[in-house]
C-alpha positions as CSV (number, residue, x, y, z in Angstrom):
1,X,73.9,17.9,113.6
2,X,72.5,18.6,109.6
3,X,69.4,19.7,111.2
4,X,70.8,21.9,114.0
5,X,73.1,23.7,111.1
6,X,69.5,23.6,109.0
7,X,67.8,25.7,112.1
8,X,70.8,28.5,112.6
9,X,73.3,30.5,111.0
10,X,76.4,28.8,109.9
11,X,78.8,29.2,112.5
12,X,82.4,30.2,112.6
13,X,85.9,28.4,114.1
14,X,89.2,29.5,113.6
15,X,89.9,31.0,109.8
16,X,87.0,27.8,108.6
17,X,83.1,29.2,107.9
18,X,81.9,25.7,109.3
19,X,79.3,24.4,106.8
20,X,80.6,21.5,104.8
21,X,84.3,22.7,105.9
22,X,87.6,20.5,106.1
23,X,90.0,23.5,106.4
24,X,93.0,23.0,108.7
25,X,93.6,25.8,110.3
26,X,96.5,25.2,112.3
27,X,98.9,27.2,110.5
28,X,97.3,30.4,110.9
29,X,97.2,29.6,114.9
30,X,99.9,31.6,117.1
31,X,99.3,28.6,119.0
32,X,100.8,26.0,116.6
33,X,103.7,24.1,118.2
34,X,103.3,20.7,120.3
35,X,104.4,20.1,123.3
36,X,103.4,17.9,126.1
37,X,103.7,18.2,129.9
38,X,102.0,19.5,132.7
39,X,99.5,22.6,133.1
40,X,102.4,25.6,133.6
41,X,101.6,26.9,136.7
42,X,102.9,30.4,136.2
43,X,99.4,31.9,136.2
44,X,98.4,31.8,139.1
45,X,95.1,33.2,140.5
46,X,95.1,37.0,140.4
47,X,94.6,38.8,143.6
48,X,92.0,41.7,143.4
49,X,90.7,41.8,140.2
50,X,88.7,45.1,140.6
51,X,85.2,45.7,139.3
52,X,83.8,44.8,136.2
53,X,83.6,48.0,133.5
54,X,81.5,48.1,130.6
55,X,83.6,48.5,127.6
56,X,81.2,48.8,124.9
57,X,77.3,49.1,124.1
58,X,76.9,46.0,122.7
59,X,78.4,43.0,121.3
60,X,79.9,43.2,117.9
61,X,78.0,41.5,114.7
62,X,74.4,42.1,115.4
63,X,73.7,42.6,119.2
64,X,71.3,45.3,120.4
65,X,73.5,48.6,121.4
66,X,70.8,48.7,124.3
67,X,71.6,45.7,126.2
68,X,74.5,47.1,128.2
69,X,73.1,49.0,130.8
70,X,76.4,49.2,132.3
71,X,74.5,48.8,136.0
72,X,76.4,45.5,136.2
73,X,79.6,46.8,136.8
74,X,79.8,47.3,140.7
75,X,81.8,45.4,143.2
76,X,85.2,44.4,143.0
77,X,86.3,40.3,143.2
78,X,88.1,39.3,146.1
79,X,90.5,37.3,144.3
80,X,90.1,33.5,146.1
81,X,86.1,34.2,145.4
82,X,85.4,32.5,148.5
83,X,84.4,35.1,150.5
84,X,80.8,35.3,148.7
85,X,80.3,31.5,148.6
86,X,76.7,30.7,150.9
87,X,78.5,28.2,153.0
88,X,76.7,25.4,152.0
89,X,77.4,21.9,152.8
90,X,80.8,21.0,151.7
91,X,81.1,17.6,150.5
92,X,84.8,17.0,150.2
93,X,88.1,18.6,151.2
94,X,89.0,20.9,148.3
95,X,91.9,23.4,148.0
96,X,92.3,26.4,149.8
97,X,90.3,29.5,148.1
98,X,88.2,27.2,146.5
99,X,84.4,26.9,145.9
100,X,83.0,25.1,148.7
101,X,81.1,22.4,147.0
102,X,77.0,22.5,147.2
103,X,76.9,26.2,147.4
104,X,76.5,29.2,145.3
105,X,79.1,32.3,144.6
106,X,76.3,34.6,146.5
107,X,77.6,37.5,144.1
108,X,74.7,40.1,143.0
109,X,74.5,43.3,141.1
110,X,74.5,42.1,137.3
111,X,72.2,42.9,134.5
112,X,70.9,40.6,132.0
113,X,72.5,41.0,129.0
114,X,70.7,38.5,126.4
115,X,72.2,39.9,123.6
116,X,75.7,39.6,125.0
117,X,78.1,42.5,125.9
118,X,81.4,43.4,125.8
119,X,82.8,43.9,129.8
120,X,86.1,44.4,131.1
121,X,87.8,43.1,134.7
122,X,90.9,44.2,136.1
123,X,92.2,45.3,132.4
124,X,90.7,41.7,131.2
125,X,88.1,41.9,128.7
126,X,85.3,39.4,127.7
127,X,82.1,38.8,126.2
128,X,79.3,38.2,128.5
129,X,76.1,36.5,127.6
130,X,73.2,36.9,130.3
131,X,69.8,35.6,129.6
132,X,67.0,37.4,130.3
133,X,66.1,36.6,134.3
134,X,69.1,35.4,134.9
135,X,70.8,38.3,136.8
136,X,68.1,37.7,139.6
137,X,68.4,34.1,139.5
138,X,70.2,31.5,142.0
139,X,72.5,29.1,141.3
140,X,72.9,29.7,138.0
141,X,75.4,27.4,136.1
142,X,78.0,29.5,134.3
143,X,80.0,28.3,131.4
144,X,83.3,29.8,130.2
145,X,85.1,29.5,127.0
146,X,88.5,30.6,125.4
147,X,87.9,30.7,121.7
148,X,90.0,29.9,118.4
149,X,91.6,32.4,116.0
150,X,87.9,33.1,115.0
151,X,88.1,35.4,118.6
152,X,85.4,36.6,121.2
153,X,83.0,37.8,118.9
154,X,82.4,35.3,116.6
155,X,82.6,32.6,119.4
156,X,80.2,34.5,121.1
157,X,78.0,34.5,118.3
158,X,78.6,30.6,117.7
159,X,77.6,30.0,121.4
160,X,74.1,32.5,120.9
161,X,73.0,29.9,118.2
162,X,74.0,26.7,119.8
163,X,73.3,27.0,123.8
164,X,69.3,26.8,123.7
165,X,70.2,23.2,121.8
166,X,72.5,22.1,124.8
167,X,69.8,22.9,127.5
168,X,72.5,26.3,128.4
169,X,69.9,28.4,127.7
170,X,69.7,29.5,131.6
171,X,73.4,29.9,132.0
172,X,75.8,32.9,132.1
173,X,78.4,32.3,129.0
174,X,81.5,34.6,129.3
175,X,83.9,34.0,126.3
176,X,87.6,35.2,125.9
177,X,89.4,35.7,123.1
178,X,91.9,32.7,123.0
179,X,94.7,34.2,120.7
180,X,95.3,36.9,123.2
181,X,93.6,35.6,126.8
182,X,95.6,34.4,129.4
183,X,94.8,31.7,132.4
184,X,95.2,35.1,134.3
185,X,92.4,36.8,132.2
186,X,90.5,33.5,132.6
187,X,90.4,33.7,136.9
188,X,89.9,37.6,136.6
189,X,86.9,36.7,134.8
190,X,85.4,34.0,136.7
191,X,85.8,35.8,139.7
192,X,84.3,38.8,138.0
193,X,81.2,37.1,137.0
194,X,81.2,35.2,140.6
195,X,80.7,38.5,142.2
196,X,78.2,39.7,140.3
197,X,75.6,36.7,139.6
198,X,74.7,33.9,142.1
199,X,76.9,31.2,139.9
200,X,76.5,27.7,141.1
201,X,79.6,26.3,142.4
202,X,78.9,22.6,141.2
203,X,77.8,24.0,137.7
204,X,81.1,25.6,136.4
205,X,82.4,24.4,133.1
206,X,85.0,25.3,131.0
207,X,85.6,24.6,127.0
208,X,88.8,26.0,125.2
209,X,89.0,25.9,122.0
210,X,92.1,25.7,119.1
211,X,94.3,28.9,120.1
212,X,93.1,29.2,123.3
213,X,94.2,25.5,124.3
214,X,97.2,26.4,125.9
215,X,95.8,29.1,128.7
216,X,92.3,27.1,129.5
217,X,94.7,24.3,129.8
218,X,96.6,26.1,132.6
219,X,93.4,27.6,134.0
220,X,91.3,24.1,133.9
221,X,94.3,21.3,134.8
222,X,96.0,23.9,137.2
223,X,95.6,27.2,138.5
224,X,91.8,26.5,139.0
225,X,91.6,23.1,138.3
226,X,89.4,22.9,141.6
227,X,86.1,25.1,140.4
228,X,85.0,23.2,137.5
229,X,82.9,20.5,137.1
230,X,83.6,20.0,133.9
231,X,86.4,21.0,130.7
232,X,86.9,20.1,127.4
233,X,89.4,20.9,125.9
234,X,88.5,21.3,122.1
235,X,90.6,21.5,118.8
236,X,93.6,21.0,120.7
237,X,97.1,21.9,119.7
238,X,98.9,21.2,123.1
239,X,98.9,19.0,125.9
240,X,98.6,19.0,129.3
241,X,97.8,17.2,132.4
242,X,96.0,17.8,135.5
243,X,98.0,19.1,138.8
244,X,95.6,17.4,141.1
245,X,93.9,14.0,141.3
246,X,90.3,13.9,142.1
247,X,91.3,12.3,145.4
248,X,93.1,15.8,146.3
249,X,90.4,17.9,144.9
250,X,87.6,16.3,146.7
251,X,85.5,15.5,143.5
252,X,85.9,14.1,140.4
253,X,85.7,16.5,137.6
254,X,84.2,15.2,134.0
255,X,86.5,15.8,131.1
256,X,87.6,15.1,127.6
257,X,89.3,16.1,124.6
258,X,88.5,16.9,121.0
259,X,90.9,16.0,118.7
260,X,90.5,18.0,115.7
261,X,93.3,16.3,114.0
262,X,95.4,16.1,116.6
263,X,95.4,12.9,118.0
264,X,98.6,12.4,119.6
265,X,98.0,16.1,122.1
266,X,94.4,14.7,122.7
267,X,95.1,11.2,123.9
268,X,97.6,12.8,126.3
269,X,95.1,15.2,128.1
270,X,92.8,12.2,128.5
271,X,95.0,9.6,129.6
272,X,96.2,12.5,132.3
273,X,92.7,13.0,133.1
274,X,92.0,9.5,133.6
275,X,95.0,9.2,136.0
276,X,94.2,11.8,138.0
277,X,90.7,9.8,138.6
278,X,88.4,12.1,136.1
279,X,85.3,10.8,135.0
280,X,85.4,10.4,130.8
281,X,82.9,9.7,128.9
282,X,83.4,6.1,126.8
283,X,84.5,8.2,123.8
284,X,87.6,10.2,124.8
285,X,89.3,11.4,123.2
286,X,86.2,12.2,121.5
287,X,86.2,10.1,117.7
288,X,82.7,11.2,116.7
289,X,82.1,13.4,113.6
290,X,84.6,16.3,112.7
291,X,87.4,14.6,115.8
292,X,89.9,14.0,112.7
293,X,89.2,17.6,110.7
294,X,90.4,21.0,112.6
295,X,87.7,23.4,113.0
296,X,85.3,20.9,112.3
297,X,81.2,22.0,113.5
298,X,80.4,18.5,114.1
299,X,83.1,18.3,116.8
300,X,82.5,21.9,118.2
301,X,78.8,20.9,119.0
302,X,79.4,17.6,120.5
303,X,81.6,19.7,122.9
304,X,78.9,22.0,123.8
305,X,76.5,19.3,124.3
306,X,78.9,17.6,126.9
307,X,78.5,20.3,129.9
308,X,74.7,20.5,130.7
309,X,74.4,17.3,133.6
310,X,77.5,17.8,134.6
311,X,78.6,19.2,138.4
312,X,81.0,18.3,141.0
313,X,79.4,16.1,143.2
């Protein structure tokens, strides 16, 4: 971990410049209170979600203002996303609308963006990282994040540093901003990018962190609980627990929870995830480095460097 922070730029969480940083950041996060309970299922998939728009030239705090060639923008998402899925073999009996399992989204018509841009679908914005060759690739594994009260950019800017560690080098990243993103914004989103890059269907992830607990909680336990592999569920202020048990999904999905302090809200998404027949790693809740400091680097990292093996069957 000393020699990753050694090899990049210190990276940001919450209100806490992470290098040597024990701030507790909770206060400042809209997203304070605990409560327990399950996902709240009153985001529910959107229906269209229209085509992507570029919103700006570039992202914010050092990206090139020529990346965004604003060709990537075509072709409105269907809403269930199934429709572009290559019918490949499916392997279980999952939910209606979703992902058939051991195919690919079949979407086409993005532009690499290796930089990372600023996009916007159906009136939802995010920040899009594409690495160069990407756009023509298939089967590209895709990994979506909600981000603390740091917001899109500098989460953006966190992940540019710390995905070629993680062996994400090759995926798309799209990041929300967590203090104002809903589960809504979330499925808008993946079905945006699902139209418009050849995303695998096993190799979906999702990682919220701090303020954006709450919505990637209702996006990953409930509302799409079916197309990810993989969620964790870092910095956590609230609890929830999955809507469906592997069993019902037709795969087990890989999960944890970072602490960050918060214990109690951690232990609770796990224990749910185990219930609902989840595959957890031997530490979860996660009590590495940084699991008992909010906003800690250590913890962050050992999130990002969960998702890379993991896929739905």
């Amino acid at each position: 971990m000393r020699q990753l922070l050694g090899s990049v730029a210190a990276l940001s969480l919450g209100s806490c410049l992470l290098v040597g940083c024990s701030l507790d950041d909770k206060g400042s996060d809209p997203d304070e209170a605990v409560e327990t309970g399950r996902a709240d299922d009153s985001a529910s998939p959107p229906g269209d979600s229209g085509g992507d728009s570029a919103e700006d030239s570039g992202e914010d705090g050092g990206d090139s203002g020529g990346d965004d060639s604003g060709g990537d923008d075509s072709g409105g998402d269907d809403g269930g996303d199934d429709g572009g899925d290559d019918g490949g073999d499916d392997g279980g009996t999952l939910p209606d609308g979703s992902p058939p399992l051991g195919a690919t989204s079949g979407g086409s018509g993005g532009s690499d963006h290796p930089s990372s841009t600023i996009l916007s679908a159906g009136g939802s914005t995010y920040h899009l990282l594409v690495p160069s060759g990407v756009s023509s690739a298939t089967g590209v594994c895709f990994l979506m994040v909600y981000s603390g009260t740091e917001g899109a950019t500098q989460m953006m800017s966190n992940m540019r540093q710390v995905a070629p560690y993680f062996e994400l080098d090759d995926c798309l990243v799209a990041v929300l901003d967590g203090t104002s993103s809903s589960a809504a914004d979330g499925a808008t989103v993946l079905d945006a990018v699902r139209a418009d890059y050849d995303v695998d269907n096993d190799r979906t992830w999702l990682l919220s962190e701090s303020a954006g607990t709450r919505e990637g909680l209702v996006l990953g336990l409930d509302s799409r609980q079916a197309w990810f592999a993989a969620y964790w569920a870092n910095d956590v202020n609230t609890a929830a627990t999955p809507s469906r048990t592997a069993s019902e999904l037709g795969f087990a999905p890989w999960g944890n929870a970072g602490p960050g302090g918060d214990l109690p809200n951690a232990t609770v998404i796990v224990d749910g995830m185990r219930a609902a027949g989840y595959q957890l790693p031997a530490d979860a809740p996660y009590s590495g480095a940084g699991s008992t400091t909010h906003g800690s680097t250590d913890q962050f990292v050992a999130a990002v460097s969960f998702f890379s093996d993991k896929r739905r069957q």
